[in-house]
Each structure stands twice: as C-alpha cells, then as structure tokens.
C-alpha positions in Angstrom: -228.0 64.7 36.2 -227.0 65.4 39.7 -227.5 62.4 42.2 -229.4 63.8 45.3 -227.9 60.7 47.7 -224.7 62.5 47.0 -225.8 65.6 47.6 -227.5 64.8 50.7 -224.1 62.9 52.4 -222.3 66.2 51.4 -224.6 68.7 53.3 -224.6 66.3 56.2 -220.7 66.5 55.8 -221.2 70.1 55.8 -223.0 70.2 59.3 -221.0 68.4 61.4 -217.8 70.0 60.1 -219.6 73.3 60.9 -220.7 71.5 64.1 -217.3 70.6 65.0 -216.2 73.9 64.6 -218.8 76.0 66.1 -218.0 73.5 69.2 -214.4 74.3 69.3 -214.7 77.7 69.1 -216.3 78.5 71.8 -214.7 75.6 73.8 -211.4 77.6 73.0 -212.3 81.4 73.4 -215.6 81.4 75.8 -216.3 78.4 77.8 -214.8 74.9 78.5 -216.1 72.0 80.2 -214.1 70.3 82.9 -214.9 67.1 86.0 -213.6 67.4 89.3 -212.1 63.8 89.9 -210.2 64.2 93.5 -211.5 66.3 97.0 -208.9 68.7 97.1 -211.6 71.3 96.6 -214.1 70.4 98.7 -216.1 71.8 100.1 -216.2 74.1 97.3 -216.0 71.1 94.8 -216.9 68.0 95.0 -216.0 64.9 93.0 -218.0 64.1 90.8 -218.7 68.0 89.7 -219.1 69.0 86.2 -218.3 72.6 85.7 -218.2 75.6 83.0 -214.8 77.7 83.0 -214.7 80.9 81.0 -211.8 80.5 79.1 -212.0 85.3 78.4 -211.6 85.9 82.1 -208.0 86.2 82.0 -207.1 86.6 78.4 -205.4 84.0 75.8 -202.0 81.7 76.0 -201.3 79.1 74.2 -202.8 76.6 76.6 -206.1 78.2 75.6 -205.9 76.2 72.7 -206.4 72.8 72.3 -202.6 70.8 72.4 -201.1 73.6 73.2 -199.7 75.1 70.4 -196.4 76.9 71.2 -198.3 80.0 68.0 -197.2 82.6 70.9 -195.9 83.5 74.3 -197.5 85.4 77.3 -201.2 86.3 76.8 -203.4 88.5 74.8 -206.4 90.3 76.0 -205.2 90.0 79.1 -207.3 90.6 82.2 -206.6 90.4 85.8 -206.8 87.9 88.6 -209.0 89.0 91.5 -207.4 87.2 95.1 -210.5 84.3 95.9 -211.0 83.1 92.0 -211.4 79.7 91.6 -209.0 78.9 88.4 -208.0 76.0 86.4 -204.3 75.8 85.0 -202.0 73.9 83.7 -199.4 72.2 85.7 -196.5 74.3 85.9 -193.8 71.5 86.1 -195.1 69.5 83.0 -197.3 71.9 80.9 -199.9 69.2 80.2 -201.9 68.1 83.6 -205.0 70.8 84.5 -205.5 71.6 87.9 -207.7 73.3 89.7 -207.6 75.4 92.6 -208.1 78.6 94.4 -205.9 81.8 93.5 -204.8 83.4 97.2 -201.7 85.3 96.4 -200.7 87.8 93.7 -197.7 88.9 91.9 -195.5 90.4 95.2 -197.4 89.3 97.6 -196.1 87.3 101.3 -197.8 84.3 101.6 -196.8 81.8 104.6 -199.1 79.5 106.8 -198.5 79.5 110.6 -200.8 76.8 112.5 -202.7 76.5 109.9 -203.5 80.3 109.2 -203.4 81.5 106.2 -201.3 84.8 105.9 -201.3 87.0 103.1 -198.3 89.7 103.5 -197.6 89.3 107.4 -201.5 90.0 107.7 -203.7 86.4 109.1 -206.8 86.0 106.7 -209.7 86.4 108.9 -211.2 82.3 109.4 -214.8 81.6 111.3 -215.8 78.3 112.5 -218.5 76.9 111.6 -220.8 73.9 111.5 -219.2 70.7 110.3 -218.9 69.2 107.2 -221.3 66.1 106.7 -219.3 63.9 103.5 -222.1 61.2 103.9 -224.9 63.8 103.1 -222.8 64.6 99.6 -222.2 61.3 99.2 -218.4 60.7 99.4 -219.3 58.7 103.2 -216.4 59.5 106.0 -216.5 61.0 109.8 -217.5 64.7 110.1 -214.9 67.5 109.2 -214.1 70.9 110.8 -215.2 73.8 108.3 -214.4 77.3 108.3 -215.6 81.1 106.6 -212.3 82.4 105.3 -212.4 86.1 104.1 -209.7 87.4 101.8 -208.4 91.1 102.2 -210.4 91.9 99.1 -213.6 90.8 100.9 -214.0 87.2 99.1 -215.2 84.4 101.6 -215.6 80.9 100.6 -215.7 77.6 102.9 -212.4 75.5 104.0 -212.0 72.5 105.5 -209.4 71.5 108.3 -209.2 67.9 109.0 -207.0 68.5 112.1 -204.3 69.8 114.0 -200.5 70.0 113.1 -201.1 68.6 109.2 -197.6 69.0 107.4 -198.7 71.8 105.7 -200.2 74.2 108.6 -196.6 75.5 109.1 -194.6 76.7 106.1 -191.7 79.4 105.0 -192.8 83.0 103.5 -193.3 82.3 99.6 -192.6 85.5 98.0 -194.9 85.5 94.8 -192.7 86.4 91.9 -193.6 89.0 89.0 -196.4 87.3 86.6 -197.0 84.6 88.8 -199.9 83.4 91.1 -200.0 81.2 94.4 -202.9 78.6 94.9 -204.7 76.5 97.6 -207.0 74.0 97.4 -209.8 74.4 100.1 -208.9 71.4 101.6 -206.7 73.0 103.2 -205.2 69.0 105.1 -205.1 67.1 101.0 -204.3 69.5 98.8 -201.6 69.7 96.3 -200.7 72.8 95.9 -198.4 75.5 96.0 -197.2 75.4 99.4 -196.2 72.1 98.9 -192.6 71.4 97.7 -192.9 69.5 94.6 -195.8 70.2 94.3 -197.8 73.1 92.0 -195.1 75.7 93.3 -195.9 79.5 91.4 -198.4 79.6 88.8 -196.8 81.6 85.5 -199.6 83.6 84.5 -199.2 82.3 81.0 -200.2 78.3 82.5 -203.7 79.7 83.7 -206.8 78.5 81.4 -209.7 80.5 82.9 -212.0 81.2 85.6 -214.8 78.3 87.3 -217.9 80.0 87.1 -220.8 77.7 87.2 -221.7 73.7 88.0 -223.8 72.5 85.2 -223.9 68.8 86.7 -222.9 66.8 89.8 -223.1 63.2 90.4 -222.2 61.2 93.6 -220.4 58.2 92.2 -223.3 55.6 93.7 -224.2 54.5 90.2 -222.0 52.6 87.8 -222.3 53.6 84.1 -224.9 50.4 83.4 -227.4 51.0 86.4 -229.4 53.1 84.4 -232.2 52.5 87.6 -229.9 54.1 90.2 -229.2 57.1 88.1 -231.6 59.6 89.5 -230.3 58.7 92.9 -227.0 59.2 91.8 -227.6 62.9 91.0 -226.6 66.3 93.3 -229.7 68.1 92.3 -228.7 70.9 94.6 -225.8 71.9 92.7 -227.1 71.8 89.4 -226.8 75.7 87.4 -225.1 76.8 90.7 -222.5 79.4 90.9 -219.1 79.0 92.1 -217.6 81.4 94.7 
C-alpha cells in the first residue's frame, strides 16, 4: 500500500525541479534579467530600471552561463554586433562584474573624442542639441542637463547627455579597435566608465559580451523604501514599463 502524502511531496519535488530548470534555461539561452544600479546610461537608462537582455543576439561564451564555466572558448552561434546596441558584458579586467553600455566602435575601427565629439574613423558622429534633461521629473532630483541626438554612421540615434565643457574625457588618443573586440560608451557621456577611460573597461573581447538590452519590463524611482508598501505606486515609472530600448 502506497502512501499518497509521499507521493504528493514527490510530485511537488518534481515541479519545482522542473521549475527551476525551465527557469534556467531560458535565463541562459533566451533572456536574462538584469537592474540598472548607477546613471552612467542615462538618459537611456535610468536607475532603478529593470530590463530583459536576449542572451541569442550574439551567440554563446562561457559567460552565458551561469558561473562561468571555462566548458569552451570563443562563441557559438555567433552573430554580429550592429554599431548603436545597447549590450551588457562582463568586465574585461576581472571576468566577473556585468556592465552595461553602448557598443560605438567595431573590430578596426578609429575611435577618438575631440571636445567632446565623438569620432568614429576620423569621421565626427553627427550630435543635435536638444531640450534639456529634467532628473527631478525621473526622479533622481539635480539641476537640468544638456542633451543631445547622436546618429551613428549606420543610422542609429539615441539621446546623450553632456554635463559640461572640458570633462576629462572630451579629449582622448585614437583607440584602434583590435580584431574580435568592441569599444563602449555610456551615454553619459561626463560619468561613464568606459572604454575611453584608462583603467577603466578598455576593449571589449567579443567572448566577455552576454547579450543585447532589448526591453524595460519595470522601473522604479528609489522614493519608496522596501516597507512603505503606501508609497509604492508613487514610486513606479509607469512610462517605461514594456518599453523598448534603442
């Protein structure tokens, strides 16, 4: 005689193994959660952002995996890196930390800054002022901030912002992109990290990169703490719920 208590504890053992790997599936080959916790993206991304990466766009390494297995080198299935994606790597000096920024020079390419230009083989990247950038309305508080339209050479345009004049970065040697390897910029452009910065991200091995951002799935503005359960609908961006990211 079977004991059905047994039986029932085993199929619930069942389902959340099958749960758990279901989740980590597709958490390592099609999409993976990630929280933006500093500005050096804004206005693209703003702390406090919840986003979907698709961990396909670009192919498998072993940083697709949780841990980071060293099972292989290089990447299968891999595709290519359009100029203007959004990605999230890992930290090419340590392996372990995930960044995020935007991809704005490929394998070859020149890329320099000159007065805060960005150049992109000897050629400036087209940049349009526009209106400021309010932080208060998005909730981080702090003085207006110049913003910009910058268009890639492939066509891509997405919004920068430029604190002000003469920042230690606006001003920097030609970095000649080496084979299978990427340069990145956060979009803001005066505190970012990033690889114009010595020390700092430095050339992106095309093996470090995890995927492409594609979409915001939540976005809160850090005005309520974990317990004010009243000030949580306050607290959220609805705006940038499901939104896209360019």
């Amino acid at each position: 005689m079977t004991n059905p208590n047994k039986g029932g504890l085993w199929e619930t053992v069942k389902t959340v193994v099958y749960a758990v790997l279901i989740a980590l599936g597709i958490r390592t080959f099609a999409y993976e959660p990630f929280n933006i916790p500093s500005g050096s993206m804004i206005p693209t991304l703003l702390i406090g952002d919840y986003l979907f990466v698709s961990k396909f766009s670009y192919g498998y390494s072993r940083y697709s995996f949780p841990f980071s297995p060293p099972l292989f080198s290089g990447r299968i299935f891999q595709q290519d890196v359009d100029r203007g994606d959004v990605a999230v790597f890992k930290l090419p000096r340590d392996g372990s930390t995930d960044y995020i920024k935007r991809i704005v020079g490929l394998p070859g390419d020149r890329i320099q800054m000159k007065k805060g230009i960005l150049y992109i083989n000897d050629q400036p990247v087209e940049r349009k002022r526009i209106e400021d950038f309010e932080p208060g309305v998005r909730g981080s508080g702090g003085p207006p901030v110049a913003q910009y339209i910058e268009t890639l050479p492939n066509g891509r345009s997405y919004r920068t912002l430029k604190v002000g004049e003469d920042a230690s970065l606006d001003d920097t040697p030609v970095f000649h992109v080496p084979p299978g390897h990427y340069f990145a910029m956060g979009d803001n452009r005066d505190n970012s990290l990033d690889s114009r910065a010595a020390g700092g991200v430095g050339f992106i091995p095309a093996e470090n990169l995890i995927g492409r951002a594609e979409f915001l799935f939540f976005s809160v503005n850090g005005q309520a703490r974990i317990w004010e359960v009243w000030n949580w609908p306050r607290a959220i961006r609805y705006d940038r719920l499901l939104t896209a990211i360019h």
